[in-house]
N, C-alpha and C positions, 0 to 999 in steps of 0.2 A: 595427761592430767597429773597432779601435782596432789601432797597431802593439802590438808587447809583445813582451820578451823573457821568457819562460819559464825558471826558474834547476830545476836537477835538485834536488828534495831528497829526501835519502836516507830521512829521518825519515818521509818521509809510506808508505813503504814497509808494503803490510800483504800476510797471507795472510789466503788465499780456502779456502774449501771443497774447491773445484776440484784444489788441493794444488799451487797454484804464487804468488810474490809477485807485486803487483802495484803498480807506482806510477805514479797519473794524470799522465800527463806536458803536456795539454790533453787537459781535458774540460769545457769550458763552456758557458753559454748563449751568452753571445757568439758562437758558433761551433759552431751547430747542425750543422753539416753534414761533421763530421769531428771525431774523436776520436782522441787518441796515448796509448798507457801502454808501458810499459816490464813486459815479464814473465822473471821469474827462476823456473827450474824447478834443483830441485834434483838431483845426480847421484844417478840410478836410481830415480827418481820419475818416475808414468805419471800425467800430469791426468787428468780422468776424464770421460767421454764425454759431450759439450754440444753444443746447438746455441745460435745466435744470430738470431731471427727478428726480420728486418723492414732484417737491415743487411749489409752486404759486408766483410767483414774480411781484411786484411791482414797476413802476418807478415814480418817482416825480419830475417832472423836477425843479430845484431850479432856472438855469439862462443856456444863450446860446440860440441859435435853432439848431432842431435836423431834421431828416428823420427819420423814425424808420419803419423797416419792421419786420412785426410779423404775425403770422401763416396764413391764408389767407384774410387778409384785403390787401385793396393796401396798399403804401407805404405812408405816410403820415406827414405833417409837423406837430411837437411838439413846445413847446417853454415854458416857464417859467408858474409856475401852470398845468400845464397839470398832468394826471395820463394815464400811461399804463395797462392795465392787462394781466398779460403775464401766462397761463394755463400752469401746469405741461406739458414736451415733446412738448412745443409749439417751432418749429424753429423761432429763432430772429437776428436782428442784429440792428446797428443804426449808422448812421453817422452824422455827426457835419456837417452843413452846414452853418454855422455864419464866422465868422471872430475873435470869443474871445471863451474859452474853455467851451464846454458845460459841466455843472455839475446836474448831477441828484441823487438823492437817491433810490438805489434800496434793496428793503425790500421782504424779504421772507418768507416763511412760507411753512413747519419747516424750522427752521434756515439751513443757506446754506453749506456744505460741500463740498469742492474739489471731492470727487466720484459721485457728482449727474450731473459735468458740463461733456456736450459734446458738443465733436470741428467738425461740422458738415459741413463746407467750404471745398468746392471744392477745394480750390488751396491750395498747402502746406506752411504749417507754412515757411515763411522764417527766415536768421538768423539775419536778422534788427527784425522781429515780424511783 
């Protein structure tokens, strides 16, 4: 692996099924062993209930307040600096409960790969998301 500064771009910004943005902020090969994105959940928007098998995930709450339900703790209000720790195969979800977009960084370890996400919610995916 090499130095490198990372520039934020807005553009690369997509929604997910899950029904929140996401933009890979590092996720390389270069650097297997840890992954950063940036997730925007929109106000009064609940993601929908996932696990992540095989990795350790991190949330950072940057700004907004959140709810966030994770594997057997109640469900609990987050907001700006908070950290989650979310255990591999742990069931999660989180909802925006502010009035402005909740934005948090969530970091992985090993870096995140579309086969390790499961969509674990009872109700089916609709075609809004």
């Amino acid at each position: 692996m090499r130095e490198e500064i990372r520039r934020l771009d807005p553009a690369s910004e997509f929604y997910t099924p899950e029904r929140c943005y996401i933009n890979e902020l590092s996720n390389i090969d270069a650097d297997p062993d840890v992954s950063i994105a940036r997730v925007r959940v929109l106000p009064g928007v609940t993601t929908r209930w996932h696990r992540l098998n095989g990795l350790t995930e991190r949330y950072v709450v940057i700004s907004g307040c959140g709810r966030i339900e994770v594997g057997s703790l109640s469900p609990q209000a987050i907001g700006s600096g908070d950290v989650v720790i979310i255990p591999s195969g742990c069931p999660q979800r989180i909802a925006n409960i502010g009035s402005e977009d909740l934005l948090f960084l969530a970091i992985c370890t090993p870096r995140f790969h579309p086969d390790v996400y499961e969509d674990i919610d009872p109700d089916p995916i609709s075609k809004n998301g």
